[in-house]
TORZAFI-276002 format. One line per field, with one value per atom (N, C-alpha, C, O): residue number from 1; x, z, y; chain; atom name. Coordinates in steps of 0.1 Angstrom, whole numbers, plus 5000, padded with zeros to 4 digits. Atoms other than C-alpha are relative to their C-alpha. Example, Ala and Ser with C-alpha at 12.3 -4.5 7.8 and 13.67 -1.06 7.14 Angstrom:
TORZAFI-276002
seq = (1/1/1/1/2/2/2/2) $
east = (5009/5123/5009/5019/4991/5137/4992/4997) $
up = (5000/5078/5000/5007/5000/5071/5008/5009) $
north = (4988/4955/5012/5012/4989/4989/5011/5022) $
mol = (A/A/A/A/A/A/A/A) $
atom = (N/CA/C/O/N/CA/C/O) $
END
This chain:
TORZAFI-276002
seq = (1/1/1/1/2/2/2/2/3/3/3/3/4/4/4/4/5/5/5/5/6/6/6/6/7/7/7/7/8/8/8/8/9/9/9/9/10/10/10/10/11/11/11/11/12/12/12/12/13/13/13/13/14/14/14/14/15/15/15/15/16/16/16/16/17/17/17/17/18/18/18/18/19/19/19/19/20/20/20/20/21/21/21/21/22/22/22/22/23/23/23/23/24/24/24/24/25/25/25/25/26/26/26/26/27/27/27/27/28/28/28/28/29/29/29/29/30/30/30/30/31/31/31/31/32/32/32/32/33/33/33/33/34/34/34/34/35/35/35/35/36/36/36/36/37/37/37/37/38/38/38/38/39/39/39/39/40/40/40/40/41/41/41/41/42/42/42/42/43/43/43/43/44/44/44/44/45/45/45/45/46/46/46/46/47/47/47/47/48/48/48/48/49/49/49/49/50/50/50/50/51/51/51/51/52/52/52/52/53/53/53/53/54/54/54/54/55/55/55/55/56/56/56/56/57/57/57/57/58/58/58/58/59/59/59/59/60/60/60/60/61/61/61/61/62/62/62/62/63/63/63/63/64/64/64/64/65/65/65/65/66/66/66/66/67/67/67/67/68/68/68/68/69/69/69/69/70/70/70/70/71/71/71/71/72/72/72/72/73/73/73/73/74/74/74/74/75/75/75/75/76/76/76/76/77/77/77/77/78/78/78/78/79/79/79/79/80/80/80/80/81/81/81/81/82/82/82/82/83/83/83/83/84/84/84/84/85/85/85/85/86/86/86/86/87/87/87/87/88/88/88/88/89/89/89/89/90/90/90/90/91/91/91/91/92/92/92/92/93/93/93/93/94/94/94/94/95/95/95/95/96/96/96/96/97/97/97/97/98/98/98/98/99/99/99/99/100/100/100/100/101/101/101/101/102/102/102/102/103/103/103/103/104/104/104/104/105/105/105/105/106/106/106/106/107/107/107/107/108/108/108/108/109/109/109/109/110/110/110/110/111/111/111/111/112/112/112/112/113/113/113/113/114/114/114/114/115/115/115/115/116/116/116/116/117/117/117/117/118/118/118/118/119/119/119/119/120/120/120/120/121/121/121/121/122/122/122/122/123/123/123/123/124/124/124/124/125/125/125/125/126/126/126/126/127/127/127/127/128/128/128/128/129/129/129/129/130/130/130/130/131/131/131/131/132/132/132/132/133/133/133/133/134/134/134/134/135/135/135/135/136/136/136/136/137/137/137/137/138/138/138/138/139/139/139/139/140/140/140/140/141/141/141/141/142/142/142/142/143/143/143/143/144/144/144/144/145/145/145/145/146/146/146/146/147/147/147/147/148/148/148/148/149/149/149/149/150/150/150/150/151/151/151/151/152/152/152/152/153/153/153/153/154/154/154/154/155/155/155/155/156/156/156/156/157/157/157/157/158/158/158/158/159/159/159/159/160/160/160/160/161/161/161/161/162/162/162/162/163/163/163/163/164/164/164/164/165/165/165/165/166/166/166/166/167/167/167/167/168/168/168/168/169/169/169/169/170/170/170/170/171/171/171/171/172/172/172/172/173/173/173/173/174/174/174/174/175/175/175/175/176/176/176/176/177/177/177/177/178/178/178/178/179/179/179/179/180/180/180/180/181/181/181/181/182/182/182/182/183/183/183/183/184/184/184/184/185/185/185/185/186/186/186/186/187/187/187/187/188/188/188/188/189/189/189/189/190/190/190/190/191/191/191/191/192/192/192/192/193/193/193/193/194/194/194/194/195/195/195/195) $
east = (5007/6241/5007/5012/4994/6254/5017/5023/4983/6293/4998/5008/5004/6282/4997/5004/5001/6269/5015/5020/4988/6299/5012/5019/4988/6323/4999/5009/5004/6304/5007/5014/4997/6305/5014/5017/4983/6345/5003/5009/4997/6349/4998/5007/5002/6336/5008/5015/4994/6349/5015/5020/4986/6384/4996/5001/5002/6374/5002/5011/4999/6366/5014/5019/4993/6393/5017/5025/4993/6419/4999/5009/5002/6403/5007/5018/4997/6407/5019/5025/4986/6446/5006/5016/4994/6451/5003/5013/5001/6435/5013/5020/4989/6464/5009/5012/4989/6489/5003/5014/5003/6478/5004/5007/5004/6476/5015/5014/4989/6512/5006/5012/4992/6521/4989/4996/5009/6488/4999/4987/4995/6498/4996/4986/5003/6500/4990/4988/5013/6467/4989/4978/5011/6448/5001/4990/5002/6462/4992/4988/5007/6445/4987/4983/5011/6414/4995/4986/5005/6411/5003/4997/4996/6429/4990/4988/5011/6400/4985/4977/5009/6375/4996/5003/5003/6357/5000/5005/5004/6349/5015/5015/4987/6389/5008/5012/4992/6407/5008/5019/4997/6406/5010/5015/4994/6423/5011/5019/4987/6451/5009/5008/4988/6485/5009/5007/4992/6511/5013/5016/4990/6541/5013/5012/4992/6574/5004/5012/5003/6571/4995/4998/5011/6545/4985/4976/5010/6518/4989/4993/5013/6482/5003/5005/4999/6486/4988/4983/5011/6462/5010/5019/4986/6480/4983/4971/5003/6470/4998/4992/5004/6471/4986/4978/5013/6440/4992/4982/5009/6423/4994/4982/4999/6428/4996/4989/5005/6421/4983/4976/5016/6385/4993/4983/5002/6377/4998/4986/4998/6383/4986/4977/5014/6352/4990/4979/5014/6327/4992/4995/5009/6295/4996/4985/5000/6305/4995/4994/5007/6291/5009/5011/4985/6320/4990/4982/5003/6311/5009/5015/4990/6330/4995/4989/5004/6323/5010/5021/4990/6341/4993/4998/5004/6319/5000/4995/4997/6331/4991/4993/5010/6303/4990/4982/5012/6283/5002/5014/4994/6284/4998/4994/5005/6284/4989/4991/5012/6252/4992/4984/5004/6240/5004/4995/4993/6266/4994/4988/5016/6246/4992/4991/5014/6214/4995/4986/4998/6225/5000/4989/4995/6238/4988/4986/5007/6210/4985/4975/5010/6184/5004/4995/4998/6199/4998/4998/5001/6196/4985/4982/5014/6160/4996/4990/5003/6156/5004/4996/4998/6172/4993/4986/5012/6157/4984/4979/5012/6125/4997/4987/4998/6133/5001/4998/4996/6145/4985/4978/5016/6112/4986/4977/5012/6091/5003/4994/4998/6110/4995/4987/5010/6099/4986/4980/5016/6065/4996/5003/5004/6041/5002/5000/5001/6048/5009/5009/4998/6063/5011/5011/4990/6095/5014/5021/4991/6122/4996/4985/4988/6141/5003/4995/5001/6158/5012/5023/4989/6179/5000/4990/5006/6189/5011/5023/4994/6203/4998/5006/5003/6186/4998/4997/5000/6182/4984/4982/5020/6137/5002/4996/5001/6147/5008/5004/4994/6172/4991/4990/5011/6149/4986/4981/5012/6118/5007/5004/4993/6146/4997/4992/4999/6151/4986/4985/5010/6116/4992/4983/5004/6103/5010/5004/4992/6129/4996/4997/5005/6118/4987/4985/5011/6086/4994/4984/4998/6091/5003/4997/4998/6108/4988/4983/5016/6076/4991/4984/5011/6055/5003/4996/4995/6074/5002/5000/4995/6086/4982/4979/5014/6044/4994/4988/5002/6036/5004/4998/4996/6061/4997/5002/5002/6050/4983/4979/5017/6009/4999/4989/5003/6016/5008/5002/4986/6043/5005/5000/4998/6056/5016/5017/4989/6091/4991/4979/5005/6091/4996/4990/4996/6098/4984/4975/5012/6070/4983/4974/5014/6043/5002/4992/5001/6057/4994/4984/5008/6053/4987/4982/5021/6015/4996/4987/5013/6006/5005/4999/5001/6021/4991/4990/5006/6000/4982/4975/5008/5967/5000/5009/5001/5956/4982/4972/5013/5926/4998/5007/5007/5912/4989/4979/5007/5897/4991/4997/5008/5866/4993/4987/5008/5853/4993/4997/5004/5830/4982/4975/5014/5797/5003/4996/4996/5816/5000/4999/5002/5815/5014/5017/4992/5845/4999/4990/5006/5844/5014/5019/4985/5877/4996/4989/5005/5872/5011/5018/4991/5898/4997/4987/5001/5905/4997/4997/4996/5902/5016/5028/4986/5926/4998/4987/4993/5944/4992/4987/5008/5930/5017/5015/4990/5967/4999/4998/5001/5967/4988/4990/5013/5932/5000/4994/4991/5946/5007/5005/4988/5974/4994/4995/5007/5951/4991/4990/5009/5928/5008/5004/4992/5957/5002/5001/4996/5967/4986/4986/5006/5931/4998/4992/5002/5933/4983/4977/5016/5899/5003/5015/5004/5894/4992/4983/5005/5890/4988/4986/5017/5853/4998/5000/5002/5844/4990/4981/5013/5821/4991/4993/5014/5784/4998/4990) $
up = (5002/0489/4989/4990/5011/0456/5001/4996/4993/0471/5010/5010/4985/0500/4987/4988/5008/0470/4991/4990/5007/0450/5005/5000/4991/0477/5005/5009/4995/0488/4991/4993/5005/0459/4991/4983/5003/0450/5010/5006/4985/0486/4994/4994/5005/0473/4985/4982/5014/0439/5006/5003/4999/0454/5010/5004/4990/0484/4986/4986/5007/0452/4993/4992/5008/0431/5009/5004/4990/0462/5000/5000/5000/0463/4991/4993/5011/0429/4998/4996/4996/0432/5008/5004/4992/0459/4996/4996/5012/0436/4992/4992/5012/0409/5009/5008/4990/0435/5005/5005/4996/0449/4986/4987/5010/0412/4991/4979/5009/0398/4987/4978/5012/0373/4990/4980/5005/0354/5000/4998/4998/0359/4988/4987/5014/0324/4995/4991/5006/0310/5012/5009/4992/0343/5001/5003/4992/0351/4991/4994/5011/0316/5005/5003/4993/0333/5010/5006/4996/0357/4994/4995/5012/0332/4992/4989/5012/0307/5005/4999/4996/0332/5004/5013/5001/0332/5015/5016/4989/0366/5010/5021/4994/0378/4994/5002/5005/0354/5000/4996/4999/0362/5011/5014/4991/0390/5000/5007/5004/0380/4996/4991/5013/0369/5003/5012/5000/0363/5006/5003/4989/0390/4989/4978/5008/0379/4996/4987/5007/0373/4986/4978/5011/0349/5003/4995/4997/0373/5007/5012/5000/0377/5016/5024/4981/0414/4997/4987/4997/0427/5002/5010/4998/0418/5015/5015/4989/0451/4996/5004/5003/0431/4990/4991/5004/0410/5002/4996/4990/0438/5002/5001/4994/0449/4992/4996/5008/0417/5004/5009/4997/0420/5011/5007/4988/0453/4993/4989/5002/0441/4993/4999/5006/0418/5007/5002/4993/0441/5006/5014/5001/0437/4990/4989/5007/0409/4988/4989/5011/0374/4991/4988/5015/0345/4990/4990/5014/0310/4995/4999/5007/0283/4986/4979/5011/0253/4990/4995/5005/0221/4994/4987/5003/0216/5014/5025/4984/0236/5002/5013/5004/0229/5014/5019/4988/0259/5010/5012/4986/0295/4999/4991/5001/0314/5006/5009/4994/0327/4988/4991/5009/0292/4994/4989/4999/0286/5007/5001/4990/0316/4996/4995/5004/0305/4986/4983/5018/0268/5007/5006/4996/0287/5008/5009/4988/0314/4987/4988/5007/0282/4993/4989/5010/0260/5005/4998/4995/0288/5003/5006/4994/0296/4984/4983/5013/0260/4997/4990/5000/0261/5003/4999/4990/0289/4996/4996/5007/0273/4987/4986/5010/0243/5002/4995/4997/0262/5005/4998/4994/0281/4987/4988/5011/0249/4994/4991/5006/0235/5014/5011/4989/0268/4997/4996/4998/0266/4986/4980/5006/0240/4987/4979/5008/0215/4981/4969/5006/0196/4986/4974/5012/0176/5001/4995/5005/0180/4991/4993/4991/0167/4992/4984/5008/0153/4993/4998/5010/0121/4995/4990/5005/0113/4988/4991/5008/0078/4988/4979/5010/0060/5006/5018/5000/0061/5010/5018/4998/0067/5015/5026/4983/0098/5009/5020/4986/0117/5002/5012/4993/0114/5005/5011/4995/0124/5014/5024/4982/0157/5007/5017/4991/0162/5005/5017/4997/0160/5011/5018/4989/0185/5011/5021/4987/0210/5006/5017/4996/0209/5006/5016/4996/0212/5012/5019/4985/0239/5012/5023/4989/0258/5004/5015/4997/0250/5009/5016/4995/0265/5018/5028/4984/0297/5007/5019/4994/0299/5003/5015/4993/0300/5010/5020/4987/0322/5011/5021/4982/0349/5000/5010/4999/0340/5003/5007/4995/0345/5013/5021/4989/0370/5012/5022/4988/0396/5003/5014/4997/0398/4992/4981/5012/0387/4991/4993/5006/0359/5002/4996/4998/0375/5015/5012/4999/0398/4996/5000/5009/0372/4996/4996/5004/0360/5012/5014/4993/0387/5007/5014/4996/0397/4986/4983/5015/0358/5001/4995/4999/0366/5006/5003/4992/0390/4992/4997/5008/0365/4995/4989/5004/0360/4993/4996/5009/0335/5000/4996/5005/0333/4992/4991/5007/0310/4996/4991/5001/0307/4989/4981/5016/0281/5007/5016/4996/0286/4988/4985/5006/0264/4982/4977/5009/0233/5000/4990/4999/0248/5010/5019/4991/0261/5008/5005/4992/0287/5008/5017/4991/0297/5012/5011/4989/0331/5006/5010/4991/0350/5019/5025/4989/0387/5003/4996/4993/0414/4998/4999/5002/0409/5012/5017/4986/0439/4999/4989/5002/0448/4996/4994/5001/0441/4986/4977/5018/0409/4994/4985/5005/0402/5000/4990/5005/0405/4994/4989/5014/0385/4990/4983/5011/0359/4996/4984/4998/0366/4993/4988/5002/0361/4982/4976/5017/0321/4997/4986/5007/0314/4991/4981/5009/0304/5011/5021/4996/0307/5009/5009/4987/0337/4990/4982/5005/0323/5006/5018/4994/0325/4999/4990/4998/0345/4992/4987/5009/0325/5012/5024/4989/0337/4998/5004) $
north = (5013/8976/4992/4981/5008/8968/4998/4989/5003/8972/4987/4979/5010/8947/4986/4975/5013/8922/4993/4982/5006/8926/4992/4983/5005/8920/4987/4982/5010/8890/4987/4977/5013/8872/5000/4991/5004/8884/4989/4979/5004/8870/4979/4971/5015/8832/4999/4989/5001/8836/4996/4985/5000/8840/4986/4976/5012/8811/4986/4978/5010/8789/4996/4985/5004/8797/4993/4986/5003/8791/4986/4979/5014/8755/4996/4990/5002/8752/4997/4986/5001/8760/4989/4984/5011/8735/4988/4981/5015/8708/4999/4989/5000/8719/4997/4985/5002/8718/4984/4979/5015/8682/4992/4980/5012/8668/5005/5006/4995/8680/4994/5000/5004/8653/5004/5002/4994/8668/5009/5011/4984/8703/5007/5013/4990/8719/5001/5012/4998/8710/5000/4996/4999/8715/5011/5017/4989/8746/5012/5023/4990/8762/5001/5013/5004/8754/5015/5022/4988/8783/5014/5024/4988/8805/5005/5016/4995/8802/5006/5013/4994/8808/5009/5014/4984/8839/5006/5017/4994/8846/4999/5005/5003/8833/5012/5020/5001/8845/5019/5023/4982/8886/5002/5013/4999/8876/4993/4997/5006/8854/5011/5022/4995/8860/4986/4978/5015/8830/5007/5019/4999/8829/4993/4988/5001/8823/4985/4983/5014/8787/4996/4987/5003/8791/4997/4996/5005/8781/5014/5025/4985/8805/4999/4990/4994/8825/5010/5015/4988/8848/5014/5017/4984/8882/5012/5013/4996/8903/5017/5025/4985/8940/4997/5006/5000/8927/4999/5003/5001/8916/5016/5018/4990/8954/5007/5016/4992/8967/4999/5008/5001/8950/5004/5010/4993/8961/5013/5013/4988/8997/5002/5009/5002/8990/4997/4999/5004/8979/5012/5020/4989/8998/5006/5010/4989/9018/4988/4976/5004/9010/5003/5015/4994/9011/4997/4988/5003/9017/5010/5020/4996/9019/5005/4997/4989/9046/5003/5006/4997/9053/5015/5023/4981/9087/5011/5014/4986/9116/5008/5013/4990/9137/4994/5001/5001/9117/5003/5001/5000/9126/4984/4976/5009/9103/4992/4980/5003/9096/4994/4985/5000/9094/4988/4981/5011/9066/4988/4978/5006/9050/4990/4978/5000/9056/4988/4981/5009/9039/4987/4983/5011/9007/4994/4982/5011/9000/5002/4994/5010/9004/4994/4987/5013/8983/4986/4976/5010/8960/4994/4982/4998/8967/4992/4981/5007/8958/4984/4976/5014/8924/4991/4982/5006/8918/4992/4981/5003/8924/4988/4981/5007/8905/4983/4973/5015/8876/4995/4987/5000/8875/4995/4987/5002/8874/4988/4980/5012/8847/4987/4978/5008/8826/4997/4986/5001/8832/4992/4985/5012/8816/5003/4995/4993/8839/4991/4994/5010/8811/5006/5002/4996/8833/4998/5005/5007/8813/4986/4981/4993/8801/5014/5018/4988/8837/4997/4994/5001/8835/5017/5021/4988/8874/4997/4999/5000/8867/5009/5011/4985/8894/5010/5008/4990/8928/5005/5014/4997/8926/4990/4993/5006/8899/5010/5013/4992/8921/5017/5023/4987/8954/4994/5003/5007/8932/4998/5004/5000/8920/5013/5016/4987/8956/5005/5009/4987/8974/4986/4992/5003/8941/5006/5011/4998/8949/5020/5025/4989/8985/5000/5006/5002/8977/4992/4992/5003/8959/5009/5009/4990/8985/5009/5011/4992/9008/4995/5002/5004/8986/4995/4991/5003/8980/5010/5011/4987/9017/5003/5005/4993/9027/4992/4998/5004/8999/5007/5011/4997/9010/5016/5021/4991/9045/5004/5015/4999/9042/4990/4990/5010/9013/5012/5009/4996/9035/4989/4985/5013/9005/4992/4987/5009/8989/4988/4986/5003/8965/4984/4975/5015/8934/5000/4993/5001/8937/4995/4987/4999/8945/4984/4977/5013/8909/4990/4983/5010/8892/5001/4992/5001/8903/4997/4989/5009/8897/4986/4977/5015/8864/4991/4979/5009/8852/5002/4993/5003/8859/4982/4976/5013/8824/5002/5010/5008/8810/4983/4976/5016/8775/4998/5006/5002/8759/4988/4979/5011/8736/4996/5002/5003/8714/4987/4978/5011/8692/5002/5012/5002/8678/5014/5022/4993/8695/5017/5024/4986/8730/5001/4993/4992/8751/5011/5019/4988/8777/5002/4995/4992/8799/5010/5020/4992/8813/5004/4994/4993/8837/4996/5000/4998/8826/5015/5025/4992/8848/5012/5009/4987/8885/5004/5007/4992/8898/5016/5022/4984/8935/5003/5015/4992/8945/5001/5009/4999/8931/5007/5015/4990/8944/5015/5020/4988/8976/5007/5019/5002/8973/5002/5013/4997/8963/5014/5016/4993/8994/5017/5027/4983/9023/5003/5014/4994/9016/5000/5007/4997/9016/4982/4979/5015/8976/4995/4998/5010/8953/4995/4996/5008/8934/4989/4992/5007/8894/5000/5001/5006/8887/4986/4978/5014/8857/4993/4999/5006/8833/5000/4998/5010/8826/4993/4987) $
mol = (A/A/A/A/A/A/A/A/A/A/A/A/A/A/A/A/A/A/A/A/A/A/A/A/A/A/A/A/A/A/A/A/A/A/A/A/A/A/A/A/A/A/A/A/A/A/A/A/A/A/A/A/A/A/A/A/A/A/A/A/A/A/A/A/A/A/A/A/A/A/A/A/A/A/A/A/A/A/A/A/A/A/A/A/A/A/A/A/A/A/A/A/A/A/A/A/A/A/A/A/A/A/A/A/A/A/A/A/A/A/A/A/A/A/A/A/A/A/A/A/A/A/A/A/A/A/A/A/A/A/A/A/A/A/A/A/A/A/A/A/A/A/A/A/A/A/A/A/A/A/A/A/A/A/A/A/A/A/A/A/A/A/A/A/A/A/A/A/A/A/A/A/A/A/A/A/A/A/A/A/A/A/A/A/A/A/A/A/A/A/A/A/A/A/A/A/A/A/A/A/A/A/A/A/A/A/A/A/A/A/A/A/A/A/A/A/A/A/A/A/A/A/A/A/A/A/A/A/A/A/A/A/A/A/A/A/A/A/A/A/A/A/A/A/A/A/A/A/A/A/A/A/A/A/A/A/A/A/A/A/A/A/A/A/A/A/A/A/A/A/A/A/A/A/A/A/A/A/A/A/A/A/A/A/A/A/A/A/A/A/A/A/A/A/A/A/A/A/A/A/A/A/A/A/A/A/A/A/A/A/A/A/A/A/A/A/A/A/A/A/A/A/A/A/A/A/A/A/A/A/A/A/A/A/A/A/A/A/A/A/A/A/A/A/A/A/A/A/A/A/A/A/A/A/A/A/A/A/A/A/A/A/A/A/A/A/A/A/A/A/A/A/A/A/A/A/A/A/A/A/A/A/A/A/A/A/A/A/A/A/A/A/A/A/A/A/A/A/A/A/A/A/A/A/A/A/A/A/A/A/A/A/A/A/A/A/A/A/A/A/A/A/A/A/A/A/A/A/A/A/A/A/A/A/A/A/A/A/A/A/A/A/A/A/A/A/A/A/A/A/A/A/A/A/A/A/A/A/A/A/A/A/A/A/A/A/A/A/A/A/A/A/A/A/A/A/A/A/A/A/A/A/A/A/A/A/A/A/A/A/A/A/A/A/A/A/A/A/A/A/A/A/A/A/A/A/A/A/A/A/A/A/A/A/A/A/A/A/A/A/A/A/A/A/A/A/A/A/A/A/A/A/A/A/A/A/A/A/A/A/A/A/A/A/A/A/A/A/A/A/A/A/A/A/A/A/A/A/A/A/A/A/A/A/A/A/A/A/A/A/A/A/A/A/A/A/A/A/A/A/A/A/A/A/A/A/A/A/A/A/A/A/A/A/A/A/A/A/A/A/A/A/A/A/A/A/A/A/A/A/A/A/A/A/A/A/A/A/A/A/A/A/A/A/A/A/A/A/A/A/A/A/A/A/A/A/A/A/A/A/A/A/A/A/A/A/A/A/A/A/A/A/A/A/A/A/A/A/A/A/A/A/A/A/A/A/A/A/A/A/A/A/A/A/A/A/A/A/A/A/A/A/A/A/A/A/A/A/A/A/A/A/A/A/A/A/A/A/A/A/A/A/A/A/A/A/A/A/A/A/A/A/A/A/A/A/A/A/A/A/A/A/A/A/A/A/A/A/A/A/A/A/A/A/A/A/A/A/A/A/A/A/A/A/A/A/A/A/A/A/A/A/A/A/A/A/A/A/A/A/A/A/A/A/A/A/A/A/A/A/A/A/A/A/A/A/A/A/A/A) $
atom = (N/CA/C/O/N/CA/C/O/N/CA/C/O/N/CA/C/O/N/CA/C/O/N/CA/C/O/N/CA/C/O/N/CA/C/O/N/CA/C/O/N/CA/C/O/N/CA/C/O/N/CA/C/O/N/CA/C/O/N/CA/C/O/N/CA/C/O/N/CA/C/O/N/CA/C/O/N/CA/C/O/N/CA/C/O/N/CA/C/O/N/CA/C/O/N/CA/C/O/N/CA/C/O/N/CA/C/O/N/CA/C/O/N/CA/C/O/N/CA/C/O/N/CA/C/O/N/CA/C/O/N/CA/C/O/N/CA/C/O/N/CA/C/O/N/CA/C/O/N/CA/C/O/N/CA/C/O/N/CA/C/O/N/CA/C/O/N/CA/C/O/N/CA/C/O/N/CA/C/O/N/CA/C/O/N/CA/C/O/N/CA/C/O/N/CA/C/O/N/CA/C/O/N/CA/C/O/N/CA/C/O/N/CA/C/O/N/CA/C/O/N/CA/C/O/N/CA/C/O/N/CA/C/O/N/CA/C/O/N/CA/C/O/N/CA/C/O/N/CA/C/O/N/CA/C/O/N/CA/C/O/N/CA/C/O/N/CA/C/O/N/CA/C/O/N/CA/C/O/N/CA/C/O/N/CA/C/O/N/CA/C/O/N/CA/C/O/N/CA/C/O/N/CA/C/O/N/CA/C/O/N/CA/C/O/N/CA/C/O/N/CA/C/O/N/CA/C/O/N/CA/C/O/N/CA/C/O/N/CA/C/O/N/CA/C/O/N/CA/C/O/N/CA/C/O/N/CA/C/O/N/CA/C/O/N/CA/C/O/N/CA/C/O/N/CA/C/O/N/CA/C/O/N/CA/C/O/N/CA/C/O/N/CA/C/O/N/CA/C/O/N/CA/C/O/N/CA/C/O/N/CA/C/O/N/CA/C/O/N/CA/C/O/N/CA/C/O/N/CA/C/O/N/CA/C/O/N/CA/C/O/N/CA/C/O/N/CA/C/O/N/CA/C/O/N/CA/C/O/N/CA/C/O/N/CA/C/O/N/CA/C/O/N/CA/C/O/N/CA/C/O/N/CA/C/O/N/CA/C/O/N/CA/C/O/N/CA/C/O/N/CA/C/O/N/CA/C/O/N/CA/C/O/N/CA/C/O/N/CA/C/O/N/CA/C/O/N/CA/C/O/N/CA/C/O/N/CA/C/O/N/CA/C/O/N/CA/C/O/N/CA/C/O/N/CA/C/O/N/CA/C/O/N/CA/C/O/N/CA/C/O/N/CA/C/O/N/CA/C/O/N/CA/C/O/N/CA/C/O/N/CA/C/O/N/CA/C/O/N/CA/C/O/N/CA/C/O/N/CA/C/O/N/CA/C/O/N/CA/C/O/N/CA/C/O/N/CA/C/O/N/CA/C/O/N/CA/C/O/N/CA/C/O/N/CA/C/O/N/CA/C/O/N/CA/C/O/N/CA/C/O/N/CA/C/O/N/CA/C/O/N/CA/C/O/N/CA/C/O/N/CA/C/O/N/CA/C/O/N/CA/C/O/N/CA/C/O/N/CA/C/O/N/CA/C/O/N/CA/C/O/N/CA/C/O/N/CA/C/O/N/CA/C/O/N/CA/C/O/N/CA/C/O/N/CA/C/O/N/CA/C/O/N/CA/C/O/N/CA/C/O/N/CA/C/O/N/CA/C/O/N/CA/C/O/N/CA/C/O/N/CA/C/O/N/CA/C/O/N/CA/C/O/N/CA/C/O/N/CA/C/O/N/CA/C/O/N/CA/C/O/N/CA/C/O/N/CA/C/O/N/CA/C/O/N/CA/C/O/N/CA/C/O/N/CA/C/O/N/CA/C/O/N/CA/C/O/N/CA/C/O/N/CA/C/O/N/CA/C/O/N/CA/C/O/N/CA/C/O/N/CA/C/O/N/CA/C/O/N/CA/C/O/N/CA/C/O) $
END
C-alpha cells in the first residue's frame, strides 16, 4: 500500500517537474535564473542532474534509484549499537511526539509562541512532549484503538453554552455510543448534562 502511494505521487512529481522543464525550454532567453528554480526545489531536485549545457534534466538512474525505495522506510543512525528495528522505533516516536506537540500547540492551550533560550524553557519543551506521548500512548492502549481515531471521536464532543438573565449553563450535546465507550475504557467521567 505504501509502495502503491509512493509511486503514485513519484509518478506526478515527475509529470509536474517534466511540465516544468518544458516551461524552461519555451522561455530560453531567461534560462539561467529560471532554471535554479527547480534545482532548489525539494521535492524536484532528487531527481535532477544538469546536462551538458548546464541546463536541469531528469537523470533516469535517480528515478531508478527511488523506485528501489518504495515501501521501505530508511533511517539513518550514527550508533551502531541499535538494530534496526530499534532505529525505527526511535524515529516513528519522535514523530508521535511532534505530532503530539504540534497538536497541543493548536488547541487552546494558549503556549505559543515558544522561545527555548534557556536551559528551564527547553526542559519544560521536552518533559511536555513526553508527556504528551504518555498520554496518547495510554489512550491508544486502554482505548484498542489507534491514535488518530481516539482524536477524531474526542473531536466530535461538542458543549454549548447559555447565558441568559445573568446565569450561564454549559451543556454537552448528545455523545455517539462509540464515543461513549471510548470514554468508558480509561476510566474518564462521562460530561454531565445540566438540568
Amino acid at each position: 500500500v505504501e509502495a502503491d502511494r509512493q509511486h503514485r505521487r513519484r509518478e506526478q512529481t515527475l509529470a509536474d517537474l517534466k511540465e516544468e522543464l518544458a516551461t524552461l525550454e519555451r522561455g530560453r532567453d531567461d534560462h539561467p535564473r529560471a532554471a535554479c528554480r527547480p534545482l532548489t526545489r525539494h521535492r524536484y531536485k532528487r531527481y535532477l542532474t544538469m546536462d551538458r549545457h548546464g541546463r536541469p534534466a531528469i537523470d533516469p538512474a535517480k528515478v531508478k534509484a527511488a523506485e528501489r525505495c518504495d515501501g521501505t522506510f530508511v533511517v539513518i543512525t550514527n550508533d551502531d549499537t541499535l538494530s534496526a528495528e530499534d532505529a525505527a522505533l526511535g524515529y516513528k516516536n519522535g514523530w508521535i511526539v511532534d505530532a503530539c506537540f504540534r497538536r497541543m500547540k493548536q488547541t487552546g492551550l494558549k503556549i505559543r509562541p515558544m522561545f527555548h533560550w534557556t536551559g528551564k524553557r527547553i526542559i519544560a519543551h521536552v518533559k511536555l512532549c513526553v508527556l504528551a506521548l504518555q498520554i496518547q500512548r495510554a489512550a491508544e492502549i486502554t482505548g484498542g484503538r489507534p491514535w488518530t481515531r481516539i482524536a477524531h471521536q474526542l473531536g466530535n464532543l461538542k458543549t454549548v453554552r447559555y447565558t441568559a438573565e445573568g446565569r450561564t449553563i454549559v451543556q454537552r450535546l448528545e455523545i455517539a455510543l462509540d464515543t461513549a465507550q471510548l470514554l468508558k475504557k480509561p476510566l474518564i467521567l462521562m460530561p454531565q448534562k445540566a438540568a
